[in-house]
Rosetta silent file (secondary structure, phi, psi, omega in degrees, C-alpha in Angstrom):
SEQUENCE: XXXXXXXXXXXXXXXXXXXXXXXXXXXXXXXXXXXXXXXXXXXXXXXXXXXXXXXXXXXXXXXXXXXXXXXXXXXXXXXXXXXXXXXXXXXXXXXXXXXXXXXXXXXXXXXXXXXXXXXXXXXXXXXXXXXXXXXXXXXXXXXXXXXXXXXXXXXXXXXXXXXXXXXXXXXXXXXXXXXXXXXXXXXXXXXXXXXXXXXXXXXXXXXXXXXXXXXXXXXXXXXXXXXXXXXXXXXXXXXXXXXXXXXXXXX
SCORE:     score description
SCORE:     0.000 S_00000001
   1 L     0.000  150.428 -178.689  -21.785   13.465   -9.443 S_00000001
   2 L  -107.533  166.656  170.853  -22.910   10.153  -10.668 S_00000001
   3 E   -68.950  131.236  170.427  -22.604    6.838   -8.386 S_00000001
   4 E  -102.542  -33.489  169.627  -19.628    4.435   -9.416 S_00000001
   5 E  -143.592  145.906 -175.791  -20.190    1.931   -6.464 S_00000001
   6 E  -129.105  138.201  145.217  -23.208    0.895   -4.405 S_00000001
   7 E  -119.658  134.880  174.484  -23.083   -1.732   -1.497 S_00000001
   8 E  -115.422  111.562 -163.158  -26.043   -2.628   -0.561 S_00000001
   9 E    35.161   82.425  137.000  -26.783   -4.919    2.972 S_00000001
  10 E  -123.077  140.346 -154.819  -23.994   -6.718    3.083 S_00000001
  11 E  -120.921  150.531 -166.527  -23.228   -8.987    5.293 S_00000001
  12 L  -141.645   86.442  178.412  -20.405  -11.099    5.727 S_00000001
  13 E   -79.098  119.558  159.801  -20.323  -14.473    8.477 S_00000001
  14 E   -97.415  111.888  178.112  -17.328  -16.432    9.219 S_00000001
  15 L    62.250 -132.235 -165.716  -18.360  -19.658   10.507 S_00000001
  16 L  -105.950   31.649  173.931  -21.036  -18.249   13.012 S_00000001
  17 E   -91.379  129.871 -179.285  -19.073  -15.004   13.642 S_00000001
  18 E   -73.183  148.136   99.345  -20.769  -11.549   11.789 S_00000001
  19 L   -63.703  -24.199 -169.510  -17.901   -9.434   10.489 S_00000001
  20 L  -157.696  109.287  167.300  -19.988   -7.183    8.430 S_00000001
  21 L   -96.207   87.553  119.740  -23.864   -6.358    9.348 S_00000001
  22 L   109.934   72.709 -166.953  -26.283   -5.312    6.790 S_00000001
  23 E   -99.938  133.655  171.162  -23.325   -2.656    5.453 S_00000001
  24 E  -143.794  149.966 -164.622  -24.606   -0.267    2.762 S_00000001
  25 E  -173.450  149.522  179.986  -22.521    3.041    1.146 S_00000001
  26 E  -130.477  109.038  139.998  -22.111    5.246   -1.931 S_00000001
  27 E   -80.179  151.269  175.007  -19.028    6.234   -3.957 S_00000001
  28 E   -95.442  172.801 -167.726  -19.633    8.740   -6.355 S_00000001
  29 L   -88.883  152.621 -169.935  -17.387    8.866   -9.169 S_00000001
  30 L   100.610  -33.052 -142.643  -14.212   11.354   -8.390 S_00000001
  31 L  -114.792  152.278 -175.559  -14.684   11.363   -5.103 S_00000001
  32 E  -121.029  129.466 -148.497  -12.386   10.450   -2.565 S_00000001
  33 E  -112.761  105.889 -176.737  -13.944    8.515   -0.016 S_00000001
  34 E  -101.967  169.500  177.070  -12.390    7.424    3.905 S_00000001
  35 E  -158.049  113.873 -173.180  -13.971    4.235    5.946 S_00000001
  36 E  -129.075  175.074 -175.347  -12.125    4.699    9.174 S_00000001
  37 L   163.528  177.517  177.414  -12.780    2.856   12.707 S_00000001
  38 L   -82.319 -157.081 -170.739  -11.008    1.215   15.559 S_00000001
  39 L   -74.157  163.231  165.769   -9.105   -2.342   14.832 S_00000001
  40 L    52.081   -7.488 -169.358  -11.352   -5.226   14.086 S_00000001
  41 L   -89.749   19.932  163.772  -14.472   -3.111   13.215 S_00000001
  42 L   109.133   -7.204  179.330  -14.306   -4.780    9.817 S_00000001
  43 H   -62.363  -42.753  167.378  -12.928   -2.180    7.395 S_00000001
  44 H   -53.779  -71.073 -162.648  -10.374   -4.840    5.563 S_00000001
  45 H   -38.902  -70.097  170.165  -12.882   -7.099    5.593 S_00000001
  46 H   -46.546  -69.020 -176.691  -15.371   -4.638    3.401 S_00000001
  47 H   -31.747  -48.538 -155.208  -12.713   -3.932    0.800 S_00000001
  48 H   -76.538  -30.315  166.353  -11.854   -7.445    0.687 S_00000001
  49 H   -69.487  -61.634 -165.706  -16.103   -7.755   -0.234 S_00000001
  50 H   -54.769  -39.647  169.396  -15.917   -5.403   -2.202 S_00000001
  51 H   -78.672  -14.918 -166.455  -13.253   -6.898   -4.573 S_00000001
  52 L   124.479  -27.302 -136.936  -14.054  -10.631   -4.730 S_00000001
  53 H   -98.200  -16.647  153.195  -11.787  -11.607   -2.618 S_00000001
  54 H   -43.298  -45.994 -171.742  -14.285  -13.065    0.419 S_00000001
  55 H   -58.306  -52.745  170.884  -15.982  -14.307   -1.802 S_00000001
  56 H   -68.848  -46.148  152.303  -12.908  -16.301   -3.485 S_00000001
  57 H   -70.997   -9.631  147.103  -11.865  -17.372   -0.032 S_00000001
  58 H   -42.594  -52.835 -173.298  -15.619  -18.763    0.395 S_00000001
  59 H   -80.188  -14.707  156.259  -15.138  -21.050   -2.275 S_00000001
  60 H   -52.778 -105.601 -140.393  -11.427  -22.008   -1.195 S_00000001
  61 H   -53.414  -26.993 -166.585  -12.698  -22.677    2.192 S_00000001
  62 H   -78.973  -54.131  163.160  -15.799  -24.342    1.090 S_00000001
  63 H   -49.967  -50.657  166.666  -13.994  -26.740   -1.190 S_00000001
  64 L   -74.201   -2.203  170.944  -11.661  -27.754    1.492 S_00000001
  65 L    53.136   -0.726  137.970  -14.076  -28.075    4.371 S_00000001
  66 L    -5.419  -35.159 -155.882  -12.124  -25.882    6.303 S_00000001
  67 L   152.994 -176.630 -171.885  -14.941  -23.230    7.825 S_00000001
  68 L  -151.569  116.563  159.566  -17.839  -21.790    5.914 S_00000001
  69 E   -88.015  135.139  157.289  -17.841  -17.921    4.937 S_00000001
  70 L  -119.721  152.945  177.480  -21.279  -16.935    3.617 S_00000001
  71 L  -138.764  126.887  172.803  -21.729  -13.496    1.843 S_00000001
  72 E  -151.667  140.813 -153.624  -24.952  -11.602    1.325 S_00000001
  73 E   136.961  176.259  174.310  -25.880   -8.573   -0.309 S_00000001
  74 E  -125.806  124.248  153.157  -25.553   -6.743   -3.805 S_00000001
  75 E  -108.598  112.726  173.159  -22.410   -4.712   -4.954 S_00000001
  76 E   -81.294  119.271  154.002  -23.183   -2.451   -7.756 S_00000001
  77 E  -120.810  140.361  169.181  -20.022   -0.785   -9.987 S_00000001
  78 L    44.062   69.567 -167.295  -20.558    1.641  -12.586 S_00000001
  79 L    29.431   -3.476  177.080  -24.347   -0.122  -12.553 S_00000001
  80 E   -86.303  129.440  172.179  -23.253   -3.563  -13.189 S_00000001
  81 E   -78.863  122.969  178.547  -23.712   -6.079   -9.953 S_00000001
  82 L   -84.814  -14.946 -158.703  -20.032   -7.615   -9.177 S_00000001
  83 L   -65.146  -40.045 -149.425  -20.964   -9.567   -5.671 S_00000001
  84 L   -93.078  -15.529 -165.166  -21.143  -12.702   -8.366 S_00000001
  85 L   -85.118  150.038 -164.274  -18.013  -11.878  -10.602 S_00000001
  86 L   -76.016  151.712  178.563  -14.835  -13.813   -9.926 S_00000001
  87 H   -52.421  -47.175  178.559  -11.982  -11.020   -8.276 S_00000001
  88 H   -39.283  -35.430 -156.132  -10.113  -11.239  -11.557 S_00000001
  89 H   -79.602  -36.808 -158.124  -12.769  -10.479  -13.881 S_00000001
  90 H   -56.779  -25.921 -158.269  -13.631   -7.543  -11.073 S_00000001
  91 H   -99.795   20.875  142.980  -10.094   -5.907  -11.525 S_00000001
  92 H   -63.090  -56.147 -174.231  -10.595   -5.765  -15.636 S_00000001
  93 H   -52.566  -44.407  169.607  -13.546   -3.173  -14.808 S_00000001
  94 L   116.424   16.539  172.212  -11.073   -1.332  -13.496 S_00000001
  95 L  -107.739  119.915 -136.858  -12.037   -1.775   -9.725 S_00000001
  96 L  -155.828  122.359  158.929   -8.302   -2.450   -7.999 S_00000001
  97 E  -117.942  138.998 -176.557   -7.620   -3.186   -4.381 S_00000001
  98 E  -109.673  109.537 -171.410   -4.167   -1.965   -2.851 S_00000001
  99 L   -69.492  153.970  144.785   -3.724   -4.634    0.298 S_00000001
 100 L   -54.880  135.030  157.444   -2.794   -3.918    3.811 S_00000001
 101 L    56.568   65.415  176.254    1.051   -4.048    4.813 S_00000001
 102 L    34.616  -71.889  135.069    2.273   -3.617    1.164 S_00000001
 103 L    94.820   61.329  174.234    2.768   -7.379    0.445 S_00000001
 104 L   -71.170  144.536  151.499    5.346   -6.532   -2.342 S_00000001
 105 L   -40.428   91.041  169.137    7.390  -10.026   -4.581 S_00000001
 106 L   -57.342  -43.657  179.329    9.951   -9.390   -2.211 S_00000001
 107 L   -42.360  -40.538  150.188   11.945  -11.101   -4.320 S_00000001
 108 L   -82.604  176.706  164.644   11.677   -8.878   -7.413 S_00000001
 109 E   -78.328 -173.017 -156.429   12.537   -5.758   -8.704 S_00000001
 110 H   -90.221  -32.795  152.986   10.630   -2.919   -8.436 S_00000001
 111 H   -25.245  -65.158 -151.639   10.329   -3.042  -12.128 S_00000001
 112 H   -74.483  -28.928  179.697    9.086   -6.216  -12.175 S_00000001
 113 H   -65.019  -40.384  172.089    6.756   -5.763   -9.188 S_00000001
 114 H   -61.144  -47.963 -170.436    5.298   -2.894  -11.425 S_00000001
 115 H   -67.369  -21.427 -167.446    4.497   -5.127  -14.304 S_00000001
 116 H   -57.499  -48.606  147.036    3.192   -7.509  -12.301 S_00000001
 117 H   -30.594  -27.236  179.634    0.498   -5.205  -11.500 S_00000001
 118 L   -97.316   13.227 -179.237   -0.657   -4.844  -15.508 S_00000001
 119 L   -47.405  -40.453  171.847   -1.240   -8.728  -15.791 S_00000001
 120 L   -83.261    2.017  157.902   -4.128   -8.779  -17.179 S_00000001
 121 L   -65.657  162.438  156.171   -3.533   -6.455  -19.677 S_00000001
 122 L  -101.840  -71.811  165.239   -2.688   -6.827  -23.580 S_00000001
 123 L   -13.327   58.097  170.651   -2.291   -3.238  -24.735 S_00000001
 124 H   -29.854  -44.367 -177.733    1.926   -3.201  -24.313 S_00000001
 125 H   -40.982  -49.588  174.327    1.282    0.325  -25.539 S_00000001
 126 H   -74.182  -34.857 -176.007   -0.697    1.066  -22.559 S_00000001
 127 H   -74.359  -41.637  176.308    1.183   -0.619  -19.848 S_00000001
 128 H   -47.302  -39.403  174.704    4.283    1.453  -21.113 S_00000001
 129 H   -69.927  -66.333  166.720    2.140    4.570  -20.509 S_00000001
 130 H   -31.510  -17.510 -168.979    1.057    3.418  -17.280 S_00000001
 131 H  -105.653  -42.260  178.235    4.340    2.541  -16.011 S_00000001
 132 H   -68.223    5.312  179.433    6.018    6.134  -16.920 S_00000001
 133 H   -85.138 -101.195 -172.789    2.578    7.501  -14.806 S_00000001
 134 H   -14.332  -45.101 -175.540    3.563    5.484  -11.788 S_00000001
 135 L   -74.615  -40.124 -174.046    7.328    6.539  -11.957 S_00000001
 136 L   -83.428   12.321  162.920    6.307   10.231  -12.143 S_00000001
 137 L   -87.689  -19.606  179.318    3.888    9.941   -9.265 S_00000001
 138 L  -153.550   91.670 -170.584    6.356    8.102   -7.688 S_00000001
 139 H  -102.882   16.325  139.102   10.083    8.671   -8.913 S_00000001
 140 H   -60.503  -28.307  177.579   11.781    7.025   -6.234 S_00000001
 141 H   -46.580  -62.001 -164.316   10.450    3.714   -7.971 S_00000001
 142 H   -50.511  -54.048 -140.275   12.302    4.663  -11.321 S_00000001
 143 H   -60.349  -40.953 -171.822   15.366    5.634   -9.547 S_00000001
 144 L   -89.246   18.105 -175.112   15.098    1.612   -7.753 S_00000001
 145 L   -87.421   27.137  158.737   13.543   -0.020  -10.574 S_00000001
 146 L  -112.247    2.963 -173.093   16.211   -2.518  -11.065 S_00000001
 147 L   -48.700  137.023  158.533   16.193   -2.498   -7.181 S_00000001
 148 E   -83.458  143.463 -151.526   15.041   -6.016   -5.568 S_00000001
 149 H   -73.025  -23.260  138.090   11.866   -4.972   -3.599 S_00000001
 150 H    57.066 -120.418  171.559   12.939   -6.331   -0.375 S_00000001
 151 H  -102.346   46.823 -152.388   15.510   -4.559    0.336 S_00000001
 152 L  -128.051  158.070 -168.492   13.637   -1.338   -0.207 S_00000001
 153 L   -83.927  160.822  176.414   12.507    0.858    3.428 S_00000001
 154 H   -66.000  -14.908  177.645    8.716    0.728    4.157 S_00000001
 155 H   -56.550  -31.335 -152.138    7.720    3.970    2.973 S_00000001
 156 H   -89.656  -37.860 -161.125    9.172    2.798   -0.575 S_00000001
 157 H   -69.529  -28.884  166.870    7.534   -0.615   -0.286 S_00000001
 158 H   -57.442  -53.209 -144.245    4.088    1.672    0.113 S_00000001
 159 H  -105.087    0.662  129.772    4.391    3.371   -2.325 S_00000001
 160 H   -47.663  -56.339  142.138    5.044    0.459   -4.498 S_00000001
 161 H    -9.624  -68.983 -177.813    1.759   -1.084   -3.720 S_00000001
 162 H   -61.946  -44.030  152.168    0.194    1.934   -4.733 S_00000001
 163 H   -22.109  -77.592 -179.395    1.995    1.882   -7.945 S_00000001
 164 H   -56.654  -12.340  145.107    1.525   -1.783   -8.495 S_00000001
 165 H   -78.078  -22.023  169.668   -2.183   -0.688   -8.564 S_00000001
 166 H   -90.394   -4.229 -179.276   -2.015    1.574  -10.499 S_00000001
 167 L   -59.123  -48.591  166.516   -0.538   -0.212  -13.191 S_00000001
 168 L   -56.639   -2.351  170.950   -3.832   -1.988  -13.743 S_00000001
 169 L    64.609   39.685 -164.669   -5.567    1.370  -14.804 S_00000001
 170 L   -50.851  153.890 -177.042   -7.942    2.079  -11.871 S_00000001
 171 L  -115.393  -52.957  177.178  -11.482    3.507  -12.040 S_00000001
 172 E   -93.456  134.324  126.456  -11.981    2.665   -8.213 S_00000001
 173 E  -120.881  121.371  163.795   -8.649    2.247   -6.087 S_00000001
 174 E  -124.075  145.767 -165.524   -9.049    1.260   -2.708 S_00000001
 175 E  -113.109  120.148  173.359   -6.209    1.501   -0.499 S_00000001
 176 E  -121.549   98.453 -132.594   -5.951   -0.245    2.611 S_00000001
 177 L    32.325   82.781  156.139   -4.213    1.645    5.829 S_00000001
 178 L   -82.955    7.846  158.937   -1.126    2.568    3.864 S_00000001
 179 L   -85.897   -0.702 -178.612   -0.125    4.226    6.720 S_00000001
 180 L   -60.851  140.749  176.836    0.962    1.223    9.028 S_00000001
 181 L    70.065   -6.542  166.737    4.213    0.985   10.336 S_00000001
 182 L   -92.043  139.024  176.531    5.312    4.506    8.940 S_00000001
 183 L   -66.377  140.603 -170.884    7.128    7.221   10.147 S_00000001
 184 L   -45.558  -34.396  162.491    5.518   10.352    9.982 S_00000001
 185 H   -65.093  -49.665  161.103    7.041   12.047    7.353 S_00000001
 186 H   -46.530 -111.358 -162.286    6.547    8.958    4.908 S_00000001
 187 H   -15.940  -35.240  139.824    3.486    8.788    5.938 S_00000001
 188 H   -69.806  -37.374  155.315    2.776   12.174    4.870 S_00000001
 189 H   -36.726  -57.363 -161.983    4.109   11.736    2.187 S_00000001
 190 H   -89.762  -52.690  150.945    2.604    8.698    1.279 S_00000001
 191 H   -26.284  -76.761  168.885   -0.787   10.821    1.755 S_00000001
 192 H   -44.323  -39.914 -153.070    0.032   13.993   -0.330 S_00000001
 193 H   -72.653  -54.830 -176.242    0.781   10.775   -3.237 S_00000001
 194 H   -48.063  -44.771  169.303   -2.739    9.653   -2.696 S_00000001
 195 H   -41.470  -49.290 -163.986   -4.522   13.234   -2.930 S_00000001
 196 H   -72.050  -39.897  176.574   -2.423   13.597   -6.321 S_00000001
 197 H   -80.228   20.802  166.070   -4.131   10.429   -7.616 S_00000001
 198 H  -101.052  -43.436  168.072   -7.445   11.219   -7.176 S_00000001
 199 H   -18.805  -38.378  165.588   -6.325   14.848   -8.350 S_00000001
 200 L   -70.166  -25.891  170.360   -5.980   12.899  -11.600 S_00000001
 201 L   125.662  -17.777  165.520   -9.778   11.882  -11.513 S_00000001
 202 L   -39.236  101.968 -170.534   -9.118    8.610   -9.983 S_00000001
 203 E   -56.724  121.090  168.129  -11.971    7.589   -7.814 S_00000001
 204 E  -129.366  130.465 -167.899  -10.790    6.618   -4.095 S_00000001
 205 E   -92.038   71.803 -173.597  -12.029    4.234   -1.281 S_00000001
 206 E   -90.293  126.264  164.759   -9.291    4.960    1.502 S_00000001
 207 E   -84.847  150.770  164.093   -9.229    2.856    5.089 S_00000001
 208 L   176.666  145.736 -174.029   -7.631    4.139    7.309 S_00000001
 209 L  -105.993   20.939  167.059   -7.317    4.951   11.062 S_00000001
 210 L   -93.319   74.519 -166.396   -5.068    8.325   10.701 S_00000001
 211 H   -59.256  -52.977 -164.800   -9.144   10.069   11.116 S_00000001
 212 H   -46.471  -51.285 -156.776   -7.061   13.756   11.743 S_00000001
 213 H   -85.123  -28.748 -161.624   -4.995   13.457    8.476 S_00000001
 214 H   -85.693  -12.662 -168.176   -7.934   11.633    5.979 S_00000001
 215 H   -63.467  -26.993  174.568  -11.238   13.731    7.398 S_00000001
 216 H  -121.827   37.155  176.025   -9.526   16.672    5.438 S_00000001
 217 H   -87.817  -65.134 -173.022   -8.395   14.768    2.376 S_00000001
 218 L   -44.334  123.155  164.254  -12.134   12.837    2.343 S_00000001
 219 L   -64.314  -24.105 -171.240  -14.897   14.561    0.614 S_00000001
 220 E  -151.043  143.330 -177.901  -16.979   12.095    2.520 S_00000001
 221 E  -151.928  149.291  172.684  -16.249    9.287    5.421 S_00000001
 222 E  -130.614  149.190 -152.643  -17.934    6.590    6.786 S_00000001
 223 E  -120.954  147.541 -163.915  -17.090    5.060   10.593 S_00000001
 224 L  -119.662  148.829  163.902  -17.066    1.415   10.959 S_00000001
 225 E   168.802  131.476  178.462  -17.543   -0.482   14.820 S_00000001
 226 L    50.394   63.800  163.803  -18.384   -4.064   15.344 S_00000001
 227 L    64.431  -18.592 -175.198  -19.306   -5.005   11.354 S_00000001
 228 E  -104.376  144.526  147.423  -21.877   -1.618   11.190 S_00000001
 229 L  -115.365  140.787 -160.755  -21.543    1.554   10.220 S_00000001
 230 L   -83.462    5.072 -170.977  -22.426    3.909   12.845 S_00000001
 231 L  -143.543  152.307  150.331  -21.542    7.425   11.121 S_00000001
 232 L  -167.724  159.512  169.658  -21.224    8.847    7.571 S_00000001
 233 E   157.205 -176.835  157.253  -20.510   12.366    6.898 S_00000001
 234 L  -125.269  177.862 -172.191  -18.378   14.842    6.515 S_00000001
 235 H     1.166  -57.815 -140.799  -15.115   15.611    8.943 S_00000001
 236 H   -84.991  -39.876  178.646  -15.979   18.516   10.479 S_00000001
 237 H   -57.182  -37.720 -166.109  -19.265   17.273   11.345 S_00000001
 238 H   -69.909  -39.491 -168.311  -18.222   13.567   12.148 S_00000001
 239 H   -80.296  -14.984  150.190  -15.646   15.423   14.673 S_00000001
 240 H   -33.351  -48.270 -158.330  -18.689   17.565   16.326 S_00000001
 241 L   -52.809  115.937  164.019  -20.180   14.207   17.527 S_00000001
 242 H   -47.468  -70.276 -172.168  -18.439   13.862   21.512 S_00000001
 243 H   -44.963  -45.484  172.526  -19.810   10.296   21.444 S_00000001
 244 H   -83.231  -12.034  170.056  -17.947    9.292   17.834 S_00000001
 245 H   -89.969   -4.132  174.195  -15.029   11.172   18.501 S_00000001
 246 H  -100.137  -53.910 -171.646  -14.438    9.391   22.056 S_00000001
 247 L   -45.478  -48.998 -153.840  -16.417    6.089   21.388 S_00000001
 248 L  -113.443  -16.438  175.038  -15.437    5.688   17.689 S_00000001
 249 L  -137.847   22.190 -178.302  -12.561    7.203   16.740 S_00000001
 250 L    63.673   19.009 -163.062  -10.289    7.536   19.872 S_00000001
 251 L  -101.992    0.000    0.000  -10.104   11.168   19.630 S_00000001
């Protein structure tokens, strides 16, 4: 396999709090990839490096005298370094983050919430292909796509998100805990969807603290506590450890 993303030492301070210590990791292209940990050890927080979007609230916060994030380190995708590229430019490349706790237009339709995902495209052609993908990966959407998104249960609102990312043509999708707040059978559910995209060749970075259900999705995982990470490997090994399966992953 070849590498599609490198982070390399990066570190991430809010005001004079670390969030992320000297963090380094390899996806390969294909591969679907967990970064799991307890609360707080910083896993949003990487994605959210990884896309731009610390970076874009540095310069918010900076303008506005508010606090002061500094970011340091290099993120390589598909060999180009990104740590410098505005989030926008990042999710042309085809590197796509899927948020925590859905964070649908409530207000739209499920439709619309779909397109909304392909803004920066041109290619009409293509977002019409992309949007018949999305319904057959996920054809409750079609059945609600005049729906407003809403009023839709959370499993549905999930798997909008995921949708509304995919819309946007991903090379990279990272997903972040799409299992909060679900009942277990969505949440299974909402798994099995995720397997099927990478199944497609879609490269995946999934957080997430259901460690049982992703260690035997993940070809590879890496464990997060306090801003480092303290593990990488895979499942069956990471769940050998006594000390990371008591310390680190609550098991």
């Amino acid at each position: 396999m070849t590498v599609l993303l490198t982070v390399s030492h990066l570190t991430v301070c809010y005001d004079k709090a670390m969030l992320l210590n000297d963090i380094s990791m390899e996806v390969d292209r294909g591969e679907l990839v967990s970064l799991v940990g307890p609360n707080g050890a910083g896993k949003s927080t990487l994605l959210r490096a990884i896309t731009g979007l610390v970076a874009w609230e540095a310069r918010l916060k900076k303008r506005s005298a508010q606090g002061d994030i500094t970011v340091q380190g290099e993120v390589v995708f598909d060999g180009e370094r990104i740590d410098q590229v505005p989030a926008h430019r990042i999710v042309e490349r085809g590197l796509i983050h899927c948020p925590e706790r859905r964070r649908p237009f409530r207000e739209m339709t499920v439709r619309d919430n779909l397109l909304a995902g392909a803004f920066l495209m041109k290619d009409k052609i293509q977002i019409e292909e992309n949007l018949d993908r999305v319904y057959e990966l996920f054809p409750v959407l079609q059945a609600r796509s005049r729906q407003i998104s809403g009023t839709l249960s959370g499993g549905e609102q999930q798997m909008l998100a995921i949708g509304r990312a995919m819309m946007s043509t991903p090379r990279l999708l990272c997903i972040d805990e799409p299992s909060t707040g679900l009942a277990p059978k969505t949440r299974a559910e909402v798994f099995t969807k995720i397997q099927e995209i990478s199944g497609l060749g879609i490269t995946v970075l999934l957080v997430e603290q259901e460690v049982s259900t992703v260690f035997k999705m993940a070809s590879r995982n890496y464990v997060l506590s306090s801003g480092k990470i303290i593990a990488q490997g895979h499942g069956d090994d990471l769940l050998q450890n006594e000390v990371i399966r008591k310390t680190y992953l609550g098991l």
